[in-house]
N, C-alpha and C positions, 0 to 999 in steps of 0.2 A: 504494500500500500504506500509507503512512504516512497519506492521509486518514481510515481507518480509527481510528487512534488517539486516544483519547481521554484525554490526559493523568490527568486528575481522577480516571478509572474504571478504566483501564488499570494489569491487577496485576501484569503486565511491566516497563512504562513505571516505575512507579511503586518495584518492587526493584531496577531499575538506575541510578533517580535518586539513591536511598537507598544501595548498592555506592560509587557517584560523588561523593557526600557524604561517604563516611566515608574514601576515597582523600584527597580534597584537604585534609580537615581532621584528615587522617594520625591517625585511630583504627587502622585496617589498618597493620602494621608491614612497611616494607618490607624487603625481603631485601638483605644485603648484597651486593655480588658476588664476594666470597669464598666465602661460603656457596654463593652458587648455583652458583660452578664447582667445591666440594667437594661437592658433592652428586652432580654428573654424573660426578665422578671417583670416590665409592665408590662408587654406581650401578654404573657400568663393572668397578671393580674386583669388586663382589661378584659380578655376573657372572661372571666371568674365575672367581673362587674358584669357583659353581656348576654350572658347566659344565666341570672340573678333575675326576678321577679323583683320589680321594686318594691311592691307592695307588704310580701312577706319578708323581703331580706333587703330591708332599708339599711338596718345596722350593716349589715355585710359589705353593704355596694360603701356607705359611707367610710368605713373602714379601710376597704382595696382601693377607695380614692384615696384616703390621706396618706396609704403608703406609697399609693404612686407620686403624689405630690412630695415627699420626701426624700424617694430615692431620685425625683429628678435633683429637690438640691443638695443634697447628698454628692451626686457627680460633678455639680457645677461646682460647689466646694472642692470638690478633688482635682478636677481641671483647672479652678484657679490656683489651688498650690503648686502642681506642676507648673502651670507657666512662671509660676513667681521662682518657683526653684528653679529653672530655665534660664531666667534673667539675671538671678544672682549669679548662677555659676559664668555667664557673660560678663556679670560685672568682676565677678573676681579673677576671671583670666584676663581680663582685661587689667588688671592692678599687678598681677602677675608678670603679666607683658612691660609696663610701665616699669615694675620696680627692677628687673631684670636689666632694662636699657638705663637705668638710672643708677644702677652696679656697674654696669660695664663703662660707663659714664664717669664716676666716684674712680674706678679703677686705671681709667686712660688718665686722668687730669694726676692723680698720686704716680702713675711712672714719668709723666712730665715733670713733675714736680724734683722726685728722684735723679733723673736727667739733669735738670738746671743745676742741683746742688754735687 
């Protein structure tokens, strides 16, 4: 089957090298896995809500809504600390970077120094 294939021509071949390219050089945003197990958990929950009788299972449906109202901020909490942890670590290799040129700096100016005397 795959002699069939001709890379060059192949408009298969060719959107799945393209899928494959944007994966590894992380255009495509991957999912956290928080996200993905809140997802399968409102999923489930809104279920549960639409297959509930409002009438006899008012507590029920109110209940699987406030957990789903939680577990959203719940992830939004979680995503806002990753980004901030995100930033920090930007911020501190950037101080890193800074104080590293500022050694090397400290360093050149004491062998001048050394030199002159």
């Amino acid at each position: 089957m795959t002699e069939n294939i001709d890379p060059r021509t192949d408009a298969q071949f060719k959107a799945l090298m393209q899928v494959m390219q944007d994966i590894t050089s992380q255009k495509v945003p991957l999912v956290q896995p928080h996200e993905l197990a809140a997802r399968s958990t409102l999923r489930k929950l809104q279920w549960i809500i639409d297959d509930s009788n409002a009438l006899d299972d008012s507590d029920l449906i109110d209940t699987c809504n406030q957990a789903r109202i939680e577990i959203k901020y719940l992830c939004s909490i979680i995503t806002d600390l990753r980004e901030a942890l995100a930033a920090r670590d930007r911020d501190i290799r950037s101080l890193q970077e800074r104080n590293n040129y500022q050694s090397t700096e400290i360093q050149r100016l004491e062998n001048q120094v050394h030199r002159a005397n």
